[in-house]
C-alpha positions as CSV (number, residue, x, y, z in Angstrom):
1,X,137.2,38.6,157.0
2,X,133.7,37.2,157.3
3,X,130.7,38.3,156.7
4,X,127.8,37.5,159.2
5,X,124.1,37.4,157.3
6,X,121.1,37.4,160.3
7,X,118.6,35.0,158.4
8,X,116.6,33.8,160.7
9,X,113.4,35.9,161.5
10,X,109.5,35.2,160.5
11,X,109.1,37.6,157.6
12,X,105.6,38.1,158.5
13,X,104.6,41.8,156.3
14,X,105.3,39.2,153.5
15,X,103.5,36.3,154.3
16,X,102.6,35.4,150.6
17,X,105.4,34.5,150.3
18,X,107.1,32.9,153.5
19,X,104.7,30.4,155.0
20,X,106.7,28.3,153.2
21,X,110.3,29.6,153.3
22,X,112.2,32.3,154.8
23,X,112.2,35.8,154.2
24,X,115.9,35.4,152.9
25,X,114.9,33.1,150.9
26,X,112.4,35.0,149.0
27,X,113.3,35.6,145.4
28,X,114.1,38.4,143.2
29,X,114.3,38.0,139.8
30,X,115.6,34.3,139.9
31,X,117.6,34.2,143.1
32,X,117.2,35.0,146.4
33,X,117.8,38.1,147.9
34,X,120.3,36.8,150.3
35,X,121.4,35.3,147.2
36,X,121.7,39.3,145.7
37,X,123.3,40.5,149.3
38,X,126.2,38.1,149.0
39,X,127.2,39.1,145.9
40,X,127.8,43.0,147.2
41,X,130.0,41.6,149.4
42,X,131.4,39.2,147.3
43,X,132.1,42.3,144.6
44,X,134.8,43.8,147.3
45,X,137.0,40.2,147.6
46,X,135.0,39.4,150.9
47,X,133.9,35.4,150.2
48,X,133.8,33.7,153.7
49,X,129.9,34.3,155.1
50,X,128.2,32.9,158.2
51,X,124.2,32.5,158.0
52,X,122.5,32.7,160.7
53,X,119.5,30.7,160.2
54,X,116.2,30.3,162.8
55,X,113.2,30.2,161.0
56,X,112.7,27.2,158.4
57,X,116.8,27.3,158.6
58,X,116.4,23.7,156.5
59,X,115.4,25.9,153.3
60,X,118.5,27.6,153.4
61,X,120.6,24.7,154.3
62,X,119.0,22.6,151.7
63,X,119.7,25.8,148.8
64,X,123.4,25.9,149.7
65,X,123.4,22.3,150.0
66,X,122.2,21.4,146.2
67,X,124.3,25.0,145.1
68,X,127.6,23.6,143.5
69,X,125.3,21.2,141.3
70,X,122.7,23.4,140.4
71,X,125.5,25.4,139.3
72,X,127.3,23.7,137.3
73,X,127.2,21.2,134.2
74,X,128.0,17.3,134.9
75,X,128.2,13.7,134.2
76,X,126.2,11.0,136.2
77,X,127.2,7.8,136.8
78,X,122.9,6.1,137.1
79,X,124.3,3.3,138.3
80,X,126.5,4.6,141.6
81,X,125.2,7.7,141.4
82,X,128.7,9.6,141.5
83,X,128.7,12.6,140.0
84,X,131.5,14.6,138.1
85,X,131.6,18.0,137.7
86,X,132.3,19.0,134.2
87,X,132.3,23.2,134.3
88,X,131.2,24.8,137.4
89,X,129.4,28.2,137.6
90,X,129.2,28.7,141.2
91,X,131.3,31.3,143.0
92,X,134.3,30.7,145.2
93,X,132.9,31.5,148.5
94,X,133.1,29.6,152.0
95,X,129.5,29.5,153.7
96,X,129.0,28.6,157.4
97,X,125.4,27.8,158.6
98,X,124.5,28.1,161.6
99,X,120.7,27.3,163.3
100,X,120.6,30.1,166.1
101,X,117.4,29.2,166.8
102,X,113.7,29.9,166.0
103,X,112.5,32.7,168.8
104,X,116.6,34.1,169.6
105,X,116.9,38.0,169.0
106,X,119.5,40.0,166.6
107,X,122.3,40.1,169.0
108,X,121.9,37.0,170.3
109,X,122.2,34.9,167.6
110,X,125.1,37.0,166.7
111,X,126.4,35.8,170.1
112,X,125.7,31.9,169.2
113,X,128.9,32.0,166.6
114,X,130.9,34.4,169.1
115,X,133.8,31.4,168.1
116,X,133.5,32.0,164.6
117,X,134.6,35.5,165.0
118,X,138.0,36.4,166.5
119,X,138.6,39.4,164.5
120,X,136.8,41.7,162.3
121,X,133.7,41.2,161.0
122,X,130.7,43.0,158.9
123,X,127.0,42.0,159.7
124,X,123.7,43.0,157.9
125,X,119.9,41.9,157.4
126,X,119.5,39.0,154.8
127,X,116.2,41.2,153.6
128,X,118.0,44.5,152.5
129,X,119.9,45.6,149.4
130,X,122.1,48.9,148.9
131,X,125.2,49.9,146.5
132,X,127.2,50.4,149.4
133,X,130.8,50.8,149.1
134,X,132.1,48.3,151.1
135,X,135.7,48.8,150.5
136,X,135.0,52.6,152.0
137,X,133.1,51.6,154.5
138,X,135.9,49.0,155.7
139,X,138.1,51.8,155.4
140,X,136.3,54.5,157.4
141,X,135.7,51.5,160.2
142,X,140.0,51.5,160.1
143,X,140.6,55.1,160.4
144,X,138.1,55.4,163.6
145,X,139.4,52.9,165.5
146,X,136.0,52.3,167.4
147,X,134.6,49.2,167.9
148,X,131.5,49.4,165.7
149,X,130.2,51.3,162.4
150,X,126.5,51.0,161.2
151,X,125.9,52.2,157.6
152,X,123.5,55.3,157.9
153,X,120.9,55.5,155.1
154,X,118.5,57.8,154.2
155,X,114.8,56.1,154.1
156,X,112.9,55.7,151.1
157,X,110.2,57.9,150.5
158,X,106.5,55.9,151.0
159,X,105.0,57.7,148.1
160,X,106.3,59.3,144.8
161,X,107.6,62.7,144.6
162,X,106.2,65.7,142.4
163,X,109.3,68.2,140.8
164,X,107.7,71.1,140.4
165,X,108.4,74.2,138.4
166,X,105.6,76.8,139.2
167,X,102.2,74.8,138.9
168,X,103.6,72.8,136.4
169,X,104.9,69.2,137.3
170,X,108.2,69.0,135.7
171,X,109.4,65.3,137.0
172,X,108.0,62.3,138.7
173,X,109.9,60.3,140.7
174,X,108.2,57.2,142.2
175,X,109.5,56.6,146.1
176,X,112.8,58.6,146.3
177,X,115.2,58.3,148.8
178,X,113.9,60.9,151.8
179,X,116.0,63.7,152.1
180,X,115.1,63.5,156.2
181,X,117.2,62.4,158.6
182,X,119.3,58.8,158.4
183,X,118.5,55.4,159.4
184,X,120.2,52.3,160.5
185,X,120.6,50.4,157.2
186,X,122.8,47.7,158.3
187,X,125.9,46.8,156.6
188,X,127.6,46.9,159.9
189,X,131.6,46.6,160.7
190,X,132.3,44.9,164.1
191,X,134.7,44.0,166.5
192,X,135.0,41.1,168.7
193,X,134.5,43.5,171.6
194,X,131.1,44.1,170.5
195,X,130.0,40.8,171.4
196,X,130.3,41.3,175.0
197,X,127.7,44.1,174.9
198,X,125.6,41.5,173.7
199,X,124.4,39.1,177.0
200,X,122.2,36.4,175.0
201,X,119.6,35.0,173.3
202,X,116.8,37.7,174.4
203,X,119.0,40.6,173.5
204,X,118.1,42.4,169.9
205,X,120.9,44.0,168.6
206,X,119.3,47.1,168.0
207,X,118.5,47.9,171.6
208,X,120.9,47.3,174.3
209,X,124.0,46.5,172.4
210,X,124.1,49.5,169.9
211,X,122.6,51.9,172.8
212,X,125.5,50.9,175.2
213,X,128.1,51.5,171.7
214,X,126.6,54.8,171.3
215,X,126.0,55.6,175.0
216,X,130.2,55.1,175.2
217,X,131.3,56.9,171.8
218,X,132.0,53.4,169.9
219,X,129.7,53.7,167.6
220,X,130.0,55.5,164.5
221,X,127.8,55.9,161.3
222,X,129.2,55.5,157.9
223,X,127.2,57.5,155.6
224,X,125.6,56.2,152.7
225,X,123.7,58.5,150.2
226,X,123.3,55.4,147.3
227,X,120.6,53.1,146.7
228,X,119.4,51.3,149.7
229,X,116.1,49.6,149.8
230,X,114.6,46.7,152.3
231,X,112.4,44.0,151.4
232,X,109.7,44.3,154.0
233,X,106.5,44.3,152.1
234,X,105.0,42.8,149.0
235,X,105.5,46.5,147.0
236,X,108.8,46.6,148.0
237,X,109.4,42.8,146.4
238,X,107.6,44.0,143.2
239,X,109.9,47.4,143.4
240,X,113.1,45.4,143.7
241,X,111.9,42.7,141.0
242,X,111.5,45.8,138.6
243,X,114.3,47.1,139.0
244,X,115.8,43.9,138.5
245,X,114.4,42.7,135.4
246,X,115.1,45.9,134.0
247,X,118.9,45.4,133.7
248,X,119.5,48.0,135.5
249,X,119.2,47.1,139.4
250,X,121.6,49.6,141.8
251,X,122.8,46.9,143.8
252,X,123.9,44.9,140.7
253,X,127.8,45.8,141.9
254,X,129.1,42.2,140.5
């Protein structure tokens, strides 16, 4: 089953740090996050990803590209130049990349690999993170039998929360998740039907093809009450870098 990654936008809220790369691209801790989003996936067997790249799409090809050597130890011949892997460190997964252009929308770059996806197949932002249970949420896509399943998240909160007992403030809790209503926080299930609610390159996923799903009861939402959190802004790189380089980062599911 293969997991589609949309890779491709500008990134422009974080601007420090993709004039020069892509918003996928964009490191925490020492990898980047599309880096951190494979591995969820890659924590419930699923191995076999397509990227769909657009803006600076030759960063990302160039990353995966240099990935089995940066990965692993080896010999060099300096003469030739052949090299020989001696212990490798890099995972067992099958990447497809894919330029879907630099101005195409959501959907339709989904719709450029339509021939990479005859059967099922999960799609989320390469800029989000979550603990999501993908196992559950392949198995609640199963027992509905509709042709699409968004994952449903609660929004984090933009400022910290007071606990309070009386006047006195018993807890702090800096940017909860909201206890409001749900959001779409990708991590998507598909079937191949829902690409022909897609009609091309100027069509954004969110809009017309999701709208028609819902409009015809082939949509459902697939709760998640877990960590989610999107990398859209500079605090929220510093926020997931914390959390990170404290040892103790939700999403760290591997």
């Amino acid at each position: 089953m293969k997991v589609v990654l949309l890779a491709g936008g500008l990134g422009t809220r974080l601007a420090e740090h993709t004039e020069l790369r892509p918003k996928p691209m964009v490191e925490v801790g020492a990898h980047p996050i599309l880096w951190h989003i494979m591995n969820i996936y890659a924590a419930h067997g699923l191995r076999e990803f397509v990227v769909l790249c657009g803006y600076k799409a030759e960063v990302i090809k160039e990353y995966f590209n240099s990935f089995h050597i940066r990965n692993s130890d080896y010999t060099v011949n300096l003469k030739t130049g052949e090299k020989e892997v001696v212990e490798s460190g890099a995972p067992d997964w099958r990447v497809t990349l894919v330029d879907t252009g630099l101005d195409t929308m959501t959907g339709g770059r989904i719709k450029r690999v339509h021939g990479h996806l005859s059967s099922t197949f999960l799609v989320t932002y390469g800029d989000g993170v979550g603990n999501v249970d993908i196992t559950a949420l392949l198995a609640f896509h199963r027992a509905h039998g509709k042709l699409a399943t968004v994952t449903a998240v609660h929004p984090t909160a933009r400022f910290g929360a007071l606990s309070l007992v009386g006047d006195q403030v018993h807890e702090f809790i800096e940017k909860p998740q909201s206890e409001g209503g749900w959001i779409n926080g990708g991590f998507f299930v598909f079937e191949p039907g829902v690409l022909d609610m897609i009609d091309g390159d100027a069509t954004s996923l969110e809009r017309e093809p999701l709208e028609r799903l819902a409009r015809a009861g082939e949509l459902m939402a697939f709760r998640h009450d877990g960590f989610w959190q999107p990398m859209d802004t500079l605090r929220d790189k510093r926020l997931l870098d914390s959390l990170w380089e404290s040892g103790k980062a939700p999403w760290r599911v591997w």
